[in-house]
C-alpha positions as CSV (number, residue, x, y, z in Angstrom):
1,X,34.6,-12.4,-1.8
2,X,33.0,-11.0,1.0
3,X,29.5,-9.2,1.0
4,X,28.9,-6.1,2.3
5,X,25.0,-6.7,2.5
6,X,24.4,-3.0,4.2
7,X,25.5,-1.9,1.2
8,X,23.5,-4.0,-1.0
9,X,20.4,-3.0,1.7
10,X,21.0,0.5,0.7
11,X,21.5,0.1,-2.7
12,X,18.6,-1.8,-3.8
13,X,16.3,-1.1,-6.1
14,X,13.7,-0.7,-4.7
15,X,12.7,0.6,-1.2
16,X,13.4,-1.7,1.7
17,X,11.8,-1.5,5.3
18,X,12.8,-3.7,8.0
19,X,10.0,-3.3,10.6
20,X,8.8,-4.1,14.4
21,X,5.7,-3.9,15.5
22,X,4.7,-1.8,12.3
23,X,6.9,0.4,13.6
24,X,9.9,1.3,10.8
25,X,13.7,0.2,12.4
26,X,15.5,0.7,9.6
27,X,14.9,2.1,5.7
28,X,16.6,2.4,2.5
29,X,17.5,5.8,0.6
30,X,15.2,4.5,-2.0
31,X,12.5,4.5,0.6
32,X,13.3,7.7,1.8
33,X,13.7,9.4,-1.4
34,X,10.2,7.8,-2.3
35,X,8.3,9.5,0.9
36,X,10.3,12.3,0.6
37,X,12.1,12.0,4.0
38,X,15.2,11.6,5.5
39,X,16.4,8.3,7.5
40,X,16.3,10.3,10.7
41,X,12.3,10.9,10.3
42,X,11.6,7.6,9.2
43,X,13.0,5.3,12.0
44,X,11.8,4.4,14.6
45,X,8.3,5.6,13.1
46,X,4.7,3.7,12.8
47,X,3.7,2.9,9.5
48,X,0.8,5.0,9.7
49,X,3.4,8.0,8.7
50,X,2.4,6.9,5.3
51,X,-1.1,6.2,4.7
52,X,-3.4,8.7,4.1
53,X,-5.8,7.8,6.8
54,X,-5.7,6.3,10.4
55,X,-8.3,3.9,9.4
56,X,-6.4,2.9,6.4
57,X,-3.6,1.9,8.2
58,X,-5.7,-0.1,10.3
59,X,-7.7,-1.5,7.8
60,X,-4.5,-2.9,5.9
61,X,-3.2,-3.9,8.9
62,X,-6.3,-6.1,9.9
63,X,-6.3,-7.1,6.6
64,X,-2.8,-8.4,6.2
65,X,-2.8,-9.9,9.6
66,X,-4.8,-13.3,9.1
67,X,-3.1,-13.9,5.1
68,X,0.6,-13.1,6.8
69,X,-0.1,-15.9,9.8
70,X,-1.0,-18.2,6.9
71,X,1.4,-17.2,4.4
72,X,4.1,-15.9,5.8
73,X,4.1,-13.1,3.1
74,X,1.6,-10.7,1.8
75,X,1.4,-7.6,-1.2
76,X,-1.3,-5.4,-2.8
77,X,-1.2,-2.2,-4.5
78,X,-2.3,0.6,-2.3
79,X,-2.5,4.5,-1.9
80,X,0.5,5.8,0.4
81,X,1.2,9.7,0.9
82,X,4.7,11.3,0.9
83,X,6.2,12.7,4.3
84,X,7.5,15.5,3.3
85,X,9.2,17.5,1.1
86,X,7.8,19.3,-1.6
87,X,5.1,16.8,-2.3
88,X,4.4,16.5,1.1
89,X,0.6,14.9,1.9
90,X,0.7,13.8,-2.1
91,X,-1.0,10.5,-2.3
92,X,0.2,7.8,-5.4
93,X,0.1,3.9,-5.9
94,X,2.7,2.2,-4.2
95,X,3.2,-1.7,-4.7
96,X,3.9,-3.7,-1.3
97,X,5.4,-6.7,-0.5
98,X,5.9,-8.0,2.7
99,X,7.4,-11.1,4.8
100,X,6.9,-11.6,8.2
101,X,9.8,-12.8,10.0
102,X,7.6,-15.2,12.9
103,X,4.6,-15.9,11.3
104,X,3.3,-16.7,14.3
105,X,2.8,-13.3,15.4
106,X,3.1,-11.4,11.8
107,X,3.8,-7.7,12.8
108,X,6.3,-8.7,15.3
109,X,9.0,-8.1,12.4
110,X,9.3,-8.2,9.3
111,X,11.0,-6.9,5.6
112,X,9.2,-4.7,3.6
113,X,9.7,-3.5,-0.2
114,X,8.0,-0.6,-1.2
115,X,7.6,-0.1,-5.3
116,X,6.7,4.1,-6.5
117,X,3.8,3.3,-9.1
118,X,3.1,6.9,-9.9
119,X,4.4,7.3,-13.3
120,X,2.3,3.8,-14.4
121,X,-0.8,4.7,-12.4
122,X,-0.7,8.4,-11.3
123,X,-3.6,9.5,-8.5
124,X,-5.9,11.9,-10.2
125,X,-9.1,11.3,-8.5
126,X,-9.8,12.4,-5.1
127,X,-11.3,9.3,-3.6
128,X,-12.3,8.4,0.0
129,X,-10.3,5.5,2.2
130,X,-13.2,2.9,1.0
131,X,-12.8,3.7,-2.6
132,X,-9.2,3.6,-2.7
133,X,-9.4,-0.1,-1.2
134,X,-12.1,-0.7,-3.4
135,X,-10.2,0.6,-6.6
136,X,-7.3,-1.5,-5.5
137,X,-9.5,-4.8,-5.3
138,X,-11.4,-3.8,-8.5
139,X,-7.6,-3.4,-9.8
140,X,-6.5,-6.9,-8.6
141,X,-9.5,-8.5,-10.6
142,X,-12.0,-9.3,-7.9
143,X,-16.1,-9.6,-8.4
144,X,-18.2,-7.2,-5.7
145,X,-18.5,-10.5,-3.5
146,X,-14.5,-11.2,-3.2
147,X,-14.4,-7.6,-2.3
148,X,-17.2,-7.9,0.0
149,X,-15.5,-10.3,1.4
150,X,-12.1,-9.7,1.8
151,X,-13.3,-5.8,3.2
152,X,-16.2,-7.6,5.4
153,X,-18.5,-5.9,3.5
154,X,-21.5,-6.7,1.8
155,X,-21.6,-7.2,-2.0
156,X,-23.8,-4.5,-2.4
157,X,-22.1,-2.0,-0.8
158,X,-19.0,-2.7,-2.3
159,X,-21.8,-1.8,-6.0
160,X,-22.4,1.4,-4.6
161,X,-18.5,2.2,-4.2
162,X,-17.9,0.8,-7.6
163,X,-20.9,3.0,-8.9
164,X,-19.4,6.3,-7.2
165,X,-15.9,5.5,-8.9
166,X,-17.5,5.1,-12.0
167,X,-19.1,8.6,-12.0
168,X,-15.5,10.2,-10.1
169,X,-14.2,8.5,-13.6
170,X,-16.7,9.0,-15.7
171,X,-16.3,5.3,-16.8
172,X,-19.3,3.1,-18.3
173,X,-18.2,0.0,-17.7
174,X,-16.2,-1.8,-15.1
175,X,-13.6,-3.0,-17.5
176,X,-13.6,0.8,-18.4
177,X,-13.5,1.9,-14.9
178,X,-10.3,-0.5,-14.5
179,X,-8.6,1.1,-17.1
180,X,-8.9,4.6,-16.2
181,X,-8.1,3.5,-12.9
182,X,-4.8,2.0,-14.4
183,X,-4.4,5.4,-16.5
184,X,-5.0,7.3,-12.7
């Protein structure tokens, strides 16, 4: 029996991205039902389409760089906005997993899945670019020194992010601040 693996790329279940340069060649209907666009808009499109910020898309993208030469592969949970549509510029948690295809230069190409977290972990906050990568790191189970580290930031710094989510959550512990993050 033969294959018919474009069908089985568009049928997926979850969103798929094949990508060059971080530029988006080719997408899923998953995908574009997720970021509320069509193929058309998405192709041939940087990456930074979805991200809420410039700086977050570079920030990821320093960020993935060294751990995608080493590993070949790389995911976090991370803020992403929808294109458009009716919930155009609306921000939720989207799981991403990625494999470079020459991991000796990682963004040359590479396959993407892209997982809608919204109805787990819905945004309700309105939190800067730094908290949001804070929150994520916070949500992966790192101290305030892995986080320092892996934002090349100092420990303390990453306390005063940590105390300003706490108040935007109105948590009194971290363990609480995690699980309200969790709840959105």
């Amino acid at each position: 029996m033969d294959i018919d693996y474009r069908l089985a790329f568009d049928m997926a279940p979850v969103g798929l991205v094949l990508s060059r340069n971080r530029a988006i060649v080719d997408c899923n209907q998953h995908v574009c039902d997720m970021f509320g666009a069509s193929r058309e808009q998405l192709m041939g499109q940087s990456f930074l389409i979805l991200y809420p910020s410039a700086d977050e898309y570079e920030r990821i993208g320093a960020r993935m760089l060294p751990i995608l030469n080493a590993k070949g592969h790389y995911a976090d949970d991370r803020i992403m906005k929808r294109v458009d549509g009716r919930l155009k510029g609306e921000t939720f948690w989207c799981h991403v997993t990625g494999r470079a295809l020459n991991r000796a230069a990682p963004h040359e190409s590479g396959i993407w899945t892209f997982e809608d977290l919204s109805s787990r972990r819905p945004v309700k906050a309105e939190l800067t670019a730094r908290e949001r990568e804070v929150a994520a790191h916070l949500l992966d189970g790192l101290t305030s020194k892995e986080i320092g580290r892996a934002l090349v930031i100092s420990h303390r710094t990453v306390e005063i992010y940590r105390a300003r989510l706490m108040r935007k959550y109105k948590a009194s512990t971290t363990a609480d601040l995690v699980h309200k993050l969790m709840e959105g």
